[in-house]
mmCIF file as Biopython writes it, N, C-alpha, C and O atoms, coordinates in Angstrom:
data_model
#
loop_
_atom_site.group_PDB
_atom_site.id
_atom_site.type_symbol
_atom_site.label_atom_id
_atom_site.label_alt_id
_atom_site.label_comp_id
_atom_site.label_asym_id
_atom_site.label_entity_id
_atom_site.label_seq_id
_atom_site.pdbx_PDB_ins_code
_atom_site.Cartn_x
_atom_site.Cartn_y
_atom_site.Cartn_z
_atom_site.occupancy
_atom_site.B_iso_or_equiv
_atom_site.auth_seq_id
_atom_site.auth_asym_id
_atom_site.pdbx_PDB_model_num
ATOM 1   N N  . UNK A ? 1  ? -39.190 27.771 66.845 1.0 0.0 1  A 1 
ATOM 2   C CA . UNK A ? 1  ? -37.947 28.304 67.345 1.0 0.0 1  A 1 
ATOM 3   C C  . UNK A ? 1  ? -37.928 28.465 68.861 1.0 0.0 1  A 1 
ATOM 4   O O  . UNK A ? 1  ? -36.983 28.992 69.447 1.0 0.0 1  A 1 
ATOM 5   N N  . UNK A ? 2  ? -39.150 27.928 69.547 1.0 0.0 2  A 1 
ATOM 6   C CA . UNK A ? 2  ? -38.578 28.364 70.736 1.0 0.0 2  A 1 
ATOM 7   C C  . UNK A ? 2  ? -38.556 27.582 72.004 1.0 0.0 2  A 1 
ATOM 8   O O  . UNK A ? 2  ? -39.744 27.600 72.325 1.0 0.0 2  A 1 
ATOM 9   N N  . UNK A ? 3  ? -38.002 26.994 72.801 1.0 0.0 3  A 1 
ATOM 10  C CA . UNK A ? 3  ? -37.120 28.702 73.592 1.0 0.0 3  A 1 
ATOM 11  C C  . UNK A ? 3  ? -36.154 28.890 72.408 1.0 0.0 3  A 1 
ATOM 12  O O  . UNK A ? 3  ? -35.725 28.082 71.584 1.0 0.0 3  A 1 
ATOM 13  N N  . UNK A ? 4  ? -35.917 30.381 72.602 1.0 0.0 4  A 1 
ATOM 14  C CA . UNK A ? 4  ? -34.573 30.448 71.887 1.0 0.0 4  A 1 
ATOM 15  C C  . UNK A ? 4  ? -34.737 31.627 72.488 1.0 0.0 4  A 1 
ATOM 16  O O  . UNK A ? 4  ? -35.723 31.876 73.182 1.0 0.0 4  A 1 
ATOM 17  N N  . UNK A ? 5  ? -33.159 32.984 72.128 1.0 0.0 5  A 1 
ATOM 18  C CA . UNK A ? 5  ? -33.107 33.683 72.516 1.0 0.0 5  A 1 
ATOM 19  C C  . UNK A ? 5  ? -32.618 34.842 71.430 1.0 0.0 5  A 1 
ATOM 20  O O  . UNK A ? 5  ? -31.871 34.733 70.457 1.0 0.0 5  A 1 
ATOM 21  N N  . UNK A ? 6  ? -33.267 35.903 71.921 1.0 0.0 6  A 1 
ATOM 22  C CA . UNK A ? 6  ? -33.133 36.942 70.871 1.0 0.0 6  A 1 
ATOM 23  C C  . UNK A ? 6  ? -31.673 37.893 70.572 1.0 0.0 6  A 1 
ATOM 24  O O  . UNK A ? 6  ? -31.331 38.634 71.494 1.0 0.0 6  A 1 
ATOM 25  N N  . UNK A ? 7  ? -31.010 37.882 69.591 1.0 0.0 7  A 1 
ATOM 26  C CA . UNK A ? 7  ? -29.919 39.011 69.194 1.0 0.0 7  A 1 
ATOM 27  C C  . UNK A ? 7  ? -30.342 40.356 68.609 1.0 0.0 7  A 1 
ATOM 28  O O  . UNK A ? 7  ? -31.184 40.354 67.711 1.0 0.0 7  A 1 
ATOM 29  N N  . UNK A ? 8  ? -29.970 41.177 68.924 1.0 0.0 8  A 1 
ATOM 30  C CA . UNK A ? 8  ? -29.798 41.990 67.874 1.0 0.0 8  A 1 
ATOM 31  C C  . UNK A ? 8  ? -29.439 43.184 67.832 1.0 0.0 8  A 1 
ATOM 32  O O  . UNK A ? 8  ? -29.494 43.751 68.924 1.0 0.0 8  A 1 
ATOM 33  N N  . UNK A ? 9  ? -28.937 44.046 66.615 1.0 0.0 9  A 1 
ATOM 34  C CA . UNK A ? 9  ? -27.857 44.933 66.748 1.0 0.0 9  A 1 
ATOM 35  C C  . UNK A ? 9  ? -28.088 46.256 66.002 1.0 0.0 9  A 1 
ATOM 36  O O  . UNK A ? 9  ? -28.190 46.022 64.797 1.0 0.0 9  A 1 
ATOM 37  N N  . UNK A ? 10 ? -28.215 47.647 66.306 1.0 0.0 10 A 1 
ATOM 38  C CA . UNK A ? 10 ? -28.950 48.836 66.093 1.0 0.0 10 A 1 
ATOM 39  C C  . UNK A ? 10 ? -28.423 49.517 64.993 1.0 0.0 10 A 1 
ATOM 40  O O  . UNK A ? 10 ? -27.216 49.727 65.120 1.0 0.0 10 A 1 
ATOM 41  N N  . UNK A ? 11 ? -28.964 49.974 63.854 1.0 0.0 11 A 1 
ATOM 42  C CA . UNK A ? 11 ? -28.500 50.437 62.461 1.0 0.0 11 A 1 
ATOM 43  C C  . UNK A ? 11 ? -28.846 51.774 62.948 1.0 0.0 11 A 1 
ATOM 44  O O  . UNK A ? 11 ? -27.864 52.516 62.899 1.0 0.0 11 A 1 
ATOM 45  N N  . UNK A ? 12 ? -30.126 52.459 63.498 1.0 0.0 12 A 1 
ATOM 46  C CA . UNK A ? 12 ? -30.344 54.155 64.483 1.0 0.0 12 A 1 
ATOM 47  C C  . UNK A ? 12 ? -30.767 54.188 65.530 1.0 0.0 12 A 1 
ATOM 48  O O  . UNK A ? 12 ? -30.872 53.120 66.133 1.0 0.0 12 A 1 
ATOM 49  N N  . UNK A ? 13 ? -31.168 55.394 66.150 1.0 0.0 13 A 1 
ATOM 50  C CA . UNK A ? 13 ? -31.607 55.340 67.181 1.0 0.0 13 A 1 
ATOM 51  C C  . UNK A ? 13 ? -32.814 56.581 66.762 1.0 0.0 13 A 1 
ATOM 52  O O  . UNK A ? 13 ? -32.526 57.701 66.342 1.0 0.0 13 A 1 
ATOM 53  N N  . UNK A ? 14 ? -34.267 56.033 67.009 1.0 0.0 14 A 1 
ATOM 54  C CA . UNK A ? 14 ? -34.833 57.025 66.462 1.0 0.0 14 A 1 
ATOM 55  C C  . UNK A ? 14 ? -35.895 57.604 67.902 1.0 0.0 14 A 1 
ATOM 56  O O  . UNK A ? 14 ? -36.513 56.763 68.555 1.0 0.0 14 A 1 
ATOM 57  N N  . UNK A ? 15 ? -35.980 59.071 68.241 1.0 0.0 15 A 1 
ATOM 58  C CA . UNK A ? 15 ? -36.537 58.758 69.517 1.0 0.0 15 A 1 
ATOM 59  C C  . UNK A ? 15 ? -36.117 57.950 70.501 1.0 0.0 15 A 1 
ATOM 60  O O  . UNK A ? 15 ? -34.920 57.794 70.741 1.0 0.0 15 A 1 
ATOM 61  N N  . UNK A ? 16 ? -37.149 57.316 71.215 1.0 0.0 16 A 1 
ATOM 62  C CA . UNK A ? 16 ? -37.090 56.295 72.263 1.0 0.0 16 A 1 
ATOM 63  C C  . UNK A ? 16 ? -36.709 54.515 71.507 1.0 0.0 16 A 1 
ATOM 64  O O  . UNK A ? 16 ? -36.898 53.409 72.013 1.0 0.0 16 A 1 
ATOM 65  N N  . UNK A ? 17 ? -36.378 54.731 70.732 1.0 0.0 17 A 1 
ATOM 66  C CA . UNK A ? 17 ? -36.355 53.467 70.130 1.0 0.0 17 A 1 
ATOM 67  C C  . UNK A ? 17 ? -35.243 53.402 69.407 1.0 0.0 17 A 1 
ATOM 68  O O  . UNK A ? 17 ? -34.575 54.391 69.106 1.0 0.0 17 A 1 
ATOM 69  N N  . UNK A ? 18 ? -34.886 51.812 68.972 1.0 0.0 18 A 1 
ATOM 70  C CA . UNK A ? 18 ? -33.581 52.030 68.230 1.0 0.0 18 A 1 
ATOM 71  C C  . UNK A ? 18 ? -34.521 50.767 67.028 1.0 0.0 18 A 1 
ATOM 72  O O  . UNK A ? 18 ? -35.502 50.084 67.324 1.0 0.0 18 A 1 
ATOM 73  N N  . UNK A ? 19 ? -33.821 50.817 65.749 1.0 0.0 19 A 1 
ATOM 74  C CA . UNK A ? 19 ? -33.929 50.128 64.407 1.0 0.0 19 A 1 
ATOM 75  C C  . UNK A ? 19 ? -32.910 49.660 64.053 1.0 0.0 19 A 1 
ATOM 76  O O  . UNK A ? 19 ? -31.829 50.214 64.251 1.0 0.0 19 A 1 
ATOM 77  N N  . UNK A ? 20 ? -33.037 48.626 63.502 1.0 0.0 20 A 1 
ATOM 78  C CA . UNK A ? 20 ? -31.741 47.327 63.040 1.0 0.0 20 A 1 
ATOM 79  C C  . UNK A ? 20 ? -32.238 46.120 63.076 1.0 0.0 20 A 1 
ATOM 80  O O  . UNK A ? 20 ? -33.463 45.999 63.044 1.0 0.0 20 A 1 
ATOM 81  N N  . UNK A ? 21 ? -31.365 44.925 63.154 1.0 0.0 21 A 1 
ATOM 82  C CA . UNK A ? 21 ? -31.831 43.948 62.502 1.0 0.0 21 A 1 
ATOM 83  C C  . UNK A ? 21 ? -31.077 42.491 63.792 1.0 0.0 21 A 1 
ATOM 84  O O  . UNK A ? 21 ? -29.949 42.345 64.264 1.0 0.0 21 A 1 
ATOM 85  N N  . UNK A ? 22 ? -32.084 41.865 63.914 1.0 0.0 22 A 1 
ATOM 86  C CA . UNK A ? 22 ? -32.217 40.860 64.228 1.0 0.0 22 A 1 
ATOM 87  C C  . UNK A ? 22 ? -32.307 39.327 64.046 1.0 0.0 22 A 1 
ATOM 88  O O  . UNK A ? 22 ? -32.568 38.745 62.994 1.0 0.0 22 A 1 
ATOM 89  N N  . UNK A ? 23 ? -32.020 38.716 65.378 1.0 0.0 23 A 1 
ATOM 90  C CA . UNK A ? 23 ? -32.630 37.279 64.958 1.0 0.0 23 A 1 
ATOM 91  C C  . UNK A ? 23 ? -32.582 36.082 66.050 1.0 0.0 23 A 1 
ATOM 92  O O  . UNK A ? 23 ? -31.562 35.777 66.667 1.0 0.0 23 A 1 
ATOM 93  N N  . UNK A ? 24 ? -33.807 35.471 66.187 1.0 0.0 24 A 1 
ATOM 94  C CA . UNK A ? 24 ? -33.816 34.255 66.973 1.0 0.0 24 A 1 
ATOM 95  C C  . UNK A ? 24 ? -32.822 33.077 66.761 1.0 0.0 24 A 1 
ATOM 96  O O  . UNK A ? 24 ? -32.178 32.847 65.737 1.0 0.0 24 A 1 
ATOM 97  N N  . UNK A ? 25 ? -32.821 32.351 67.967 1.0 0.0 25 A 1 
ATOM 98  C CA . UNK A ? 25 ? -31.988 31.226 67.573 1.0 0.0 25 A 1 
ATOM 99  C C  . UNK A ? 25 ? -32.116 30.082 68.576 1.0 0.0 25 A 1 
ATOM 100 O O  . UNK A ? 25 ? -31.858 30.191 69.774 1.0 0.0 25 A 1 
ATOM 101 N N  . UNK A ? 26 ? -32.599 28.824 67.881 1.0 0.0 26 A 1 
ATOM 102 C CA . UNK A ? 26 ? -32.696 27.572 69.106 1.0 0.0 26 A 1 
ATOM 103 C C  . UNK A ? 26 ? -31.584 26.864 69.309 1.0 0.0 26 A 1 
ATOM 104 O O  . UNK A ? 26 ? -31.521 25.964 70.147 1.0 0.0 26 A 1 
ATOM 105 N N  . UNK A ? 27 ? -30.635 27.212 68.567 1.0 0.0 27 A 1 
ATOM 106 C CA . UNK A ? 27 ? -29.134 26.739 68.458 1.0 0.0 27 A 1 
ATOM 107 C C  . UNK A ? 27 ? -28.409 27.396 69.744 1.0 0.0 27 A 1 
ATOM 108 O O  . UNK A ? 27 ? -28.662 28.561 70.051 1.0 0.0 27 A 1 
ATOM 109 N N  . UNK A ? 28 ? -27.644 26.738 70.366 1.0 0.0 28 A 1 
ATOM 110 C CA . UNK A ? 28 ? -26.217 27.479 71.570 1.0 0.0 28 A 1 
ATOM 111 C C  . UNK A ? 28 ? -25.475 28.816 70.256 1.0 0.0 28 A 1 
ATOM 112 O O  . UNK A ? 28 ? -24.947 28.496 69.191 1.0 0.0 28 A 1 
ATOM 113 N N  . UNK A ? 29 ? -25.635 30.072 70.699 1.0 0.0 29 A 1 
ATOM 114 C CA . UNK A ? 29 ? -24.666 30.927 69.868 1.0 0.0 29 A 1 
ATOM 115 C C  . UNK A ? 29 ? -23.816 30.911 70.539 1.0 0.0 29 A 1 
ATOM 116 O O  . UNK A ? 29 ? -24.141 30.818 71.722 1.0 0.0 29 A 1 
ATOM 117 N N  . UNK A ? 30 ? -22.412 30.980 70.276 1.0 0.0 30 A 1 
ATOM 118 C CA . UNK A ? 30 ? -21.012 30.562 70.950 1.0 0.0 30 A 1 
ATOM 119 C C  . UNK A ? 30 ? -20.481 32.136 70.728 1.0 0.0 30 A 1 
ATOM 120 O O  . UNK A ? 30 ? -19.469 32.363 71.392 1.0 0.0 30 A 1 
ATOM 121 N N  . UNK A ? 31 ? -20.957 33.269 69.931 1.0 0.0 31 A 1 
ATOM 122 C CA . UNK A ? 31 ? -20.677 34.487 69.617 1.0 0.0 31 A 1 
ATOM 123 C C  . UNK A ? 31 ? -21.229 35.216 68.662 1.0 0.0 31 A 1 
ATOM 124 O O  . UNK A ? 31 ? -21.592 34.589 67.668 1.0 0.0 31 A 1 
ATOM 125 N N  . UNK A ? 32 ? -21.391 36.317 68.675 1.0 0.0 32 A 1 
ATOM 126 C CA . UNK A ? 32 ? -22.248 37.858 68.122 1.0 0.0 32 A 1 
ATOM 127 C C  . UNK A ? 32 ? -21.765 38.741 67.979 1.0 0.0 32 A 1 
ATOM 128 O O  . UNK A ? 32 ? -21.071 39.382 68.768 1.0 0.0 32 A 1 
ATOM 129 N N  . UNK A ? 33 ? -22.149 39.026 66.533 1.0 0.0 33 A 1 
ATOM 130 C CA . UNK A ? 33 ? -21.164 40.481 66.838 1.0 0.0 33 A 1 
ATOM 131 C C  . UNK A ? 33 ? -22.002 41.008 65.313 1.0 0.0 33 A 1 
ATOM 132 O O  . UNK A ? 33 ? -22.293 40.409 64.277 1.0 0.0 33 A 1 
ATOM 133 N N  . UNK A ? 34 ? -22.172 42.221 65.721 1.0 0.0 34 A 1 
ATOM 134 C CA . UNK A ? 34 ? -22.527 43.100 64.544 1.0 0.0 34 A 1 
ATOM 135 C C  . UNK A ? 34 ? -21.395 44.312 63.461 1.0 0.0 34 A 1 
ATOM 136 O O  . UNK A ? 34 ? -20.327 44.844 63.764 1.0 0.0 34 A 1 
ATOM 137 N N  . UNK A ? 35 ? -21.924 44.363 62.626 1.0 0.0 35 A 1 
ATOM 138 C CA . UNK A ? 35 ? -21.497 45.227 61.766 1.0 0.0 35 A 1 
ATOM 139 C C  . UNK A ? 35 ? -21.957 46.556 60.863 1.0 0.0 35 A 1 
ATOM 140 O O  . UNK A ? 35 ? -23.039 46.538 60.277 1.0 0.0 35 A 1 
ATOM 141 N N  . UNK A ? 36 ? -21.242 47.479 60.803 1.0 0.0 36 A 1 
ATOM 142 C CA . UNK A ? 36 ? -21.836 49.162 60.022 1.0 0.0 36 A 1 
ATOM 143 C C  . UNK A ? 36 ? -21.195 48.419 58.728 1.0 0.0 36 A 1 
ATOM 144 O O  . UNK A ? 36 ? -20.110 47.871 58.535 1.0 0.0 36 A 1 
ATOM 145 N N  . UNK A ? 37 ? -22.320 48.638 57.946 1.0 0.0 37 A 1 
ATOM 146 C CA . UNK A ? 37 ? -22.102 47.865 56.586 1.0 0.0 37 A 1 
ATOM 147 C C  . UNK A ? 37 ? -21.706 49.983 55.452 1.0 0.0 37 A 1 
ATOM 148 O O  . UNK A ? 37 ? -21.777 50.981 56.168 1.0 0.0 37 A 1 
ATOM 149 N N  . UNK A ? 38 ? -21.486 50.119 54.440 1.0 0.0 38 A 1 
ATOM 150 C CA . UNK A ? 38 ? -21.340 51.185 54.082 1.0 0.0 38 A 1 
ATOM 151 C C  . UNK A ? 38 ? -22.300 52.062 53.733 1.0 0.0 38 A 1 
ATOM 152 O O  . UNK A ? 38 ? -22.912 51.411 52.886 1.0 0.0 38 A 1 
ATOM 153 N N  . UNK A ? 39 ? -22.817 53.056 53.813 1.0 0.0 39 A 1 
ATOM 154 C CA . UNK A ? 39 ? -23.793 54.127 53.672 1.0 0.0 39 A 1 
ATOM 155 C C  . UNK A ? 39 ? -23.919 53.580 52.178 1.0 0.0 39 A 1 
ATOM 156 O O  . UNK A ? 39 ? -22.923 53.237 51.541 1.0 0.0 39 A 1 
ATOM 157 N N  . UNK A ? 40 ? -25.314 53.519 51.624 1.0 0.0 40 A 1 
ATOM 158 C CA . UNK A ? 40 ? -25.731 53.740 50.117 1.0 0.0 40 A 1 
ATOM 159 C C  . UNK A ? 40 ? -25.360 54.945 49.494 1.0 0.0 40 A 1 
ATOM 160 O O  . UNK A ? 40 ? -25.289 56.030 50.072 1.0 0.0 40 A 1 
ATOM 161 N N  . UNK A ? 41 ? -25.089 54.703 48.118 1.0 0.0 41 A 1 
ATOM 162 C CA . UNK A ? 41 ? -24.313 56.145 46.863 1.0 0.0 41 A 1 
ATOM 163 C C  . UNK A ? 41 ? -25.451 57.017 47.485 1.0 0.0 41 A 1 
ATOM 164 O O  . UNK A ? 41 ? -26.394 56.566 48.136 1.0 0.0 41 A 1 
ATOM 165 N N  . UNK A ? 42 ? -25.215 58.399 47.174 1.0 0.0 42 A 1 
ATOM 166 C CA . UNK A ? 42 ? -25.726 59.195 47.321 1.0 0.0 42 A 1 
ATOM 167 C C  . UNK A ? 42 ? -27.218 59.291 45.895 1.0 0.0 42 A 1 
ATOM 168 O O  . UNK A ? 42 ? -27.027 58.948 44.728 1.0 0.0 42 A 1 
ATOM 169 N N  . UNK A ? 43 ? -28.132 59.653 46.260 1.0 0.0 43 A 1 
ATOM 170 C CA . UNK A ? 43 ? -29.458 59.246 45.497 1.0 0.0 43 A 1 
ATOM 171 C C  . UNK A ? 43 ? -30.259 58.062 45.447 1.0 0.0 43 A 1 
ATOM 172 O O  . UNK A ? 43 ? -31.125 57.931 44.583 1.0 0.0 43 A 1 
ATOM 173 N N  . UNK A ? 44 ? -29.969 56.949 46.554 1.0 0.0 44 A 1 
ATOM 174 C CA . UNK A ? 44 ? -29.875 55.886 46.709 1.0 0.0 44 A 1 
ATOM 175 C C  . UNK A ? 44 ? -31.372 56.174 47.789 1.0 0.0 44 A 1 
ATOM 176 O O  . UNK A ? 44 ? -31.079 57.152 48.477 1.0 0.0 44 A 1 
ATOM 177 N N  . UNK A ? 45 ? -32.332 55.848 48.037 1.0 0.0 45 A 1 
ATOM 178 C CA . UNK A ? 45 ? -33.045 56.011 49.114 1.0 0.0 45 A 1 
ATOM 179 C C  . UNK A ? 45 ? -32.479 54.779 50.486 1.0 0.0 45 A 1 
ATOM 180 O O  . UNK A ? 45 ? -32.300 53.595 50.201 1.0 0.0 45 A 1 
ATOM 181 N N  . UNK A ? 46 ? -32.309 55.201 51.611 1.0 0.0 46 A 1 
ATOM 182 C CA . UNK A ? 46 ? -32.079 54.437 52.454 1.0 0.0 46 A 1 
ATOM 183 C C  . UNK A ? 46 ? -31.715 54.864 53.914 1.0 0.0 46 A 1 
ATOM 184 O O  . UNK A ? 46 ? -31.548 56.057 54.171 1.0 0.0 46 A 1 
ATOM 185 N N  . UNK A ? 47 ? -31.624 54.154 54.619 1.0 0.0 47 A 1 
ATOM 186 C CA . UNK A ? 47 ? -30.924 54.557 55.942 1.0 0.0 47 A 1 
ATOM 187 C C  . UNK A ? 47 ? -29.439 54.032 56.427 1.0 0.0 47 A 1 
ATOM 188 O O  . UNK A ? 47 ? -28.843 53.561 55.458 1.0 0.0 47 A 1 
ATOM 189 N N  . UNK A ? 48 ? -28.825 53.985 57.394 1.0 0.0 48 A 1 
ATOM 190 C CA . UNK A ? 48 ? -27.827 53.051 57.808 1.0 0.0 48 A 1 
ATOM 191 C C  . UNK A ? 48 ? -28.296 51.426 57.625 1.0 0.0 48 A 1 
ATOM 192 O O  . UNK A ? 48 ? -29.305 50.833 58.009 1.0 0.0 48 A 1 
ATOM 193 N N  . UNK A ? 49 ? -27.023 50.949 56.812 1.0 0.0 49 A 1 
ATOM 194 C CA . UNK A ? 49 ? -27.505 49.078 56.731 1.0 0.0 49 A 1 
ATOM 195 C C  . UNK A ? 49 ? -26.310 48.751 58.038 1.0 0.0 49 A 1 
ATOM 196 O O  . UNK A ? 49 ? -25.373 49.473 58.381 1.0 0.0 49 A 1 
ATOM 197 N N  . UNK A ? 50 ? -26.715 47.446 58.581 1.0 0.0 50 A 1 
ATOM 198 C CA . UNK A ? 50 ? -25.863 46.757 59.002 1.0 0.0 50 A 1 
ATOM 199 C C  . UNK A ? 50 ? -26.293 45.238 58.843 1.0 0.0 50 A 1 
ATOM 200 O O  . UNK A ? 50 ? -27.104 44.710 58.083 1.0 0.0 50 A 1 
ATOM 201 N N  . UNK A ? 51 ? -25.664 44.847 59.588 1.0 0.0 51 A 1 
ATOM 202 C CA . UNK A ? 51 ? -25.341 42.691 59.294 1.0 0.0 51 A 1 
ATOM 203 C C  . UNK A ? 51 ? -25.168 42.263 60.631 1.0 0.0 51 A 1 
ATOM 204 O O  . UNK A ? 51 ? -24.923 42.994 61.590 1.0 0.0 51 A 1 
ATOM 205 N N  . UNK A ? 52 ? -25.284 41.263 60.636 1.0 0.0 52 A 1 
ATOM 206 C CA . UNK A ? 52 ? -25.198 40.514 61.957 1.0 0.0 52 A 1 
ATOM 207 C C  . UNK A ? 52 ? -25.066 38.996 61.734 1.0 0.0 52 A 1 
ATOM 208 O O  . UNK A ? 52 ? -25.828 38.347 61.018 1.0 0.0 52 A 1 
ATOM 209 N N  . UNK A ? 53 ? -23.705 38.345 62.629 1.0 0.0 53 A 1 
ATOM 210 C CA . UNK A ? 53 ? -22.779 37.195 62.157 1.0 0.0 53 A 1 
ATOM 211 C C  . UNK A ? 53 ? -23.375 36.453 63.655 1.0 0.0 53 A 1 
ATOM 212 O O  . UNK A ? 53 ? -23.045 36.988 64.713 1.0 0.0 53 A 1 
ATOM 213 N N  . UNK A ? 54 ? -24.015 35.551 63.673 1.0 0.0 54 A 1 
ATOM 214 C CA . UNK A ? 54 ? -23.963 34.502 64.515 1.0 0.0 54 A 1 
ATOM 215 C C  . UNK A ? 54 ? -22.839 33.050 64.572 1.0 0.0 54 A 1 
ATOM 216 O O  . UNK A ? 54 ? -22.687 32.310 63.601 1.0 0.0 54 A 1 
ATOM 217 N N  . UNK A ? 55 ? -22.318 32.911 65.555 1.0 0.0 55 A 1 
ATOM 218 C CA . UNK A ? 55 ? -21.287 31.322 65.283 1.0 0.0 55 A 1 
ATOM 219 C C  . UNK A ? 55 ? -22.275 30.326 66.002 1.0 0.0 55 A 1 
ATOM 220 O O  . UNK A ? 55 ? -22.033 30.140 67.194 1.0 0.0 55 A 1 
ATOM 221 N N  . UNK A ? 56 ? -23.407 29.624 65.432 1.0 0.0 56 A 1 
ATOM 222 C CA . UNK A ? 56 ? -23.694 28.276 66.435 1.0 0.0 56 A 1 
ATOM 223 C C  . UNK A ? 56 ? -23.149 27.164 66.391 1.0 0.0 56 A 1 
ATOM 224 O O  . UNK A ? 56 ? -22.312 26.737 65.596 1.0 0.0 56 A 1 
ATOM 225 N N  . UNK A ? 57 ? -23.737 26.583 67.450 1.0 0.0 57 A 1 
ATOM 226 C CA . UNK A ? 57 ? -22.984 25.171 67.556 1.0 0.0 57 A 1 
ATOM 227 C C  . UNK A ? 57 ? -24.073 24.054 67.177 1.0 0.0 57 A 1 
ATOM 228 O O  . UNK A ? 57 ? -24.939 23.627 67.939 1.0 0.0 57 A 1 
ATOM 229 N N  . UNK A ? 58 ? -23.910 23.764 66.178 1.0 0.0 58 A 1 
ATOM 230 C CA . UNK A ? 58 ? -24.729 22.227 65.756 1.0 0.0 58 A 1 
ATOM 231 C C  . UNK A ? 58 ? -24.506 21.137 66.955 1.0 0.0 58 A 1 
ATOM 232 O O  . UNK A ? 58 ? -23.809 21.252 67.963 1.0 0.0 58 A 1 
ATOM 233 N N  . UNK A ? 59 ? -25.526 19.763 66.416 1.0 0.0 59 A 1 
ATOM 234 C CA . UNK A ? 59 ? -25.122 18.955 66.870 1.0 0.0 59 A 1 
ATOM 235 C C  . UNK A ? 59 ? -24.308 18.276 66.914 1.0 0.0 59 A 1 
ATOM 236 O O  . UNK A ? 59 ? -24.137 17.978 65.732 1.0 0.0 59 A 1 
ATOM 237 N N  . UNK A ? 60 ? -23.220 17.475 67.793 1.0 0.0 60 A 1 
ATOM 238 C CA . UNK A ? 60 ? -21.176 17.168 67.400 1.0 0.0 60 A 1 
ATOM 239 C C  . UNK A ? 60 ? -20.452 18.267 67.323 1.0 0.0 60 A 1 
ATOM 240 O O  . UNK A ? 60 ? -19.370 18.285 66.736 1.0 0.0 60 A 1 
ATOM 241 N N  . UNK A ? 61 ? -20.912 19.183 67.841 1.0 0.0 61 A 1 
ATOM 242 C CA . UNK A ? 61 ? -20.337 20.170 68.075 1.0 0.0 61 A 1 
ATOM 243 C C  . UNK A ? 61 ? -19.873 21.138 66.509 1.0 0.0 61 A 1 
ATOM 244 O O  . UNK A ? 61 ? -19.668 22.339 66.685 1.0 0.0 61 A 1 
ATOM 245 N N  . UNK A ? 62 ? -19.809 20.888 65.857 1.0 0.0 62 A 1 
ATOM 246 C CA . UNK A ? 62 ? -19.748 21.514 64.513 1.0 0.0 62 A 1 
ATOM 247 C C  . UNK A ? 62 ? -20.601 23.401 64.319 1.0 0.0 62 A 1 
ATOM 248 O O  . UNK A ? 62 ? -21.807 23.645 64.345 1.0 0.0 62 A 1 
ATOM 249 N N  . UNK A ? 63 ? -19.795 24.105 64.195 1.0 0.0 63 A 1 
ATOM 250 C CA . UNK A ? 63 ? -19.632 25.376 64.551 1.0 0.0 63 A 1 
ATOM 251 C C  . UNK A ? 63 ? -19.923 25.907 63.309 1.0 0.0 63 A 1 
ATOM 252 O O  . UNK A ? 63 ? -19.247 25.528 62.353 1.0 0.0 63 A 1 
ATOM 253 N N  . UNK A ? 64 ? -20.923 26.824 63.127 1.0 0.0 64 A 1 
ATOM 254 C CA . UNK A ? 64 ? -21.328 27.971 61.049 1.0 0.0 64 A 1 
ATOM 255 C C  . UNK A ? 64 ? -21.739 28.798 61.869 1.0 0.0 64 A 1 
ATOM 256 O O  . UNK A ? 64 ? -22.213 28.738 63.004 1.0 0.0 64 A 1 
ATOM 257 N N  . UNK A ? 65 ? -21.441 29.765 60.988 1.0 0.0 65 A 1 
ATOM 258 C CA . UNK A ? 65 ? -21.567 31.289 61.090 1.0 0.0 65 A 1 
ATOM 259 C C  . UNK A ? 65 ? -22.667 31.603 59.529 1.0 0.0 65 A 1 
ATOM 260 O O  . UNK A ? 65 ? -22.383 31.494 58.336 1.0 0.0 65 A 1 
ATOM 261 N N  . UNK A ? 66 ? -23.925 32.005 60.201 1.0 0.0 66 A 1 
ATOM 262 C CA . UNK A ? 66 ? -24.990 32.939 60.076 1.0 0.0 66 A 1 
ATOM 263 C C  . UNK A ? 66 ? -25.004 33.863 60.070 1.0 0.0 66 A 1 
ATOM 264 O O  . UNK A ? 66 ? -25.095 34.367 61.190 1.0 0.0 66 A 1 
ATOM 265 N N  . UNK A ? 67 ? -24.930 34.790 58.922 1.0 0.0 67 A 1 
ATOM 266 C CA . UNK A ? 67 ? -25.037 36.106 58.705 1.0 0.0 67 A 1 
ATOM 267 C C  . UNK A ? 67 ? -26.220 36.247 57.980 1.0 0.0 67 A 1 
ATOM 268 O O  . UNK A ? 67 ? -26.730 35.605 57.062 1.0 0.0 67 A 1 
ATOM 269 N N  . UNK A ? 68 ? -26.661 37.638 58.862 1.0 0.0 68 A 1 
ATOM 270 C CA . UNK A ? 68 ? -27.930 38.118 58.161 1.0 0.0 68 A 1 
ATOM 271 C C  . UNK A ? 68 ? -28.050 39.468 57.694 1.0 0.0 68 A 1 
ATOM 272 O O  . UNK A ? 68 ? -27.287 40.263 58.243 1.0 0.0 68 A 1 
ATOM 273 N N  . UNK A ? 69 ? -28.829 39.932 56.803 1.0 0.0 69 A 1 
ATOM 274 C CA . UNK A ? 69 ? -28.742 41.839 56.675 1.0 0.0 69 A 1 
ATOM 275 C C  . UNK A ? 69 ? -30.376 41.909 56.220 1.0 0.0 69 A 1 
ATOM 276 O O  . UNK A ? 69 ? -31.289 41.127 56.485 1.0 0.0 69 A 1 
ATOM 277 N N  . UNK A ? 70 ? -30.374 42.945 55.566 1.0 0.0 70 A 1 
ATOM 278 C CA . UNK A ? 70 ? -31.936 43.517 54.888 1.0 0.0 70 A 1 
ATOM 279 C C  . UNK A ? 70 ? -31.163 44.888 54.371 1.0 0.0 70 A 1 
ATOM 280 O O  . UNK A ? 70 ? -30.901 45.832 55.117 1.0 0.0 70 A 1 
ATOM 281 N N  . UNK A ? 71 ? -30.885 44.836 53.129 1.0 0.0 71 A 1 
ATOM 282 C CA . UNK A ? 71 ? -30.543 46.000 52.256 1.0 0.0 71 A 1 
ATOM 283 C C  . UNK A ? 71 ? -31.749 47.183 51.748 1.0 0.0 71 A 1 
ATOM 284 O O  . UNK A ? 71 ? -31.502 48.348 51.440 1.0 0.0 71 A 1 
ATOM 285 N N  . UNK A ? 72 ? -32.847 46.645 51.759 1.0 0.0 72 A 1 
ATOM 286 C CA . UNK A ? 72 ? -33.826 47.865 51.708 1.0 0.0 72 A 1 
ATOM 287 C C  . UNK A ? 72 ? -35.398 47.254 51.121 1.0 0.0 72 A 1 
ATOM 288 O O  . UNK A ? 72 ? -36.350 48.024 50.990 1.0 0.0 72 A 1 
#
């Protein structure tokens, strides 16, 4: 993957640090953008989820959107 360059977008902030979810990419990203996905039912063990939508650009220019998460 590399060069490529890193995204990524913060589910907390714990201390000096923040947690969430990421991702490399050797592809041109043309746009980024993250998302607060919904709190788990209550009894559910978990923290804040979120997602994260990449648009790259293939080769011929041909444009997909990559979404990624980690539910637990």
């Amino acid at each position: 993957l590399w060069p490529s360059r890193p995204y990524f977008f913060p589910a907390m902030v714990k201390g000096n640090g923040q947690y969430g979810i990421g991702c490399l990419s050797r592809l041109p990203v043309r746009e980024f953008r993250g998302y607060k996905l919904p709190r788990p039912k209550a009894g559910l063990a978990g923290g804040p989820r979120v997602a994260i939508e990449a648009r790259v650009e293939l080769e011929g220019g041909l444009r997909i959107s990559i979404v990624n998460t980690h539910l637990g």
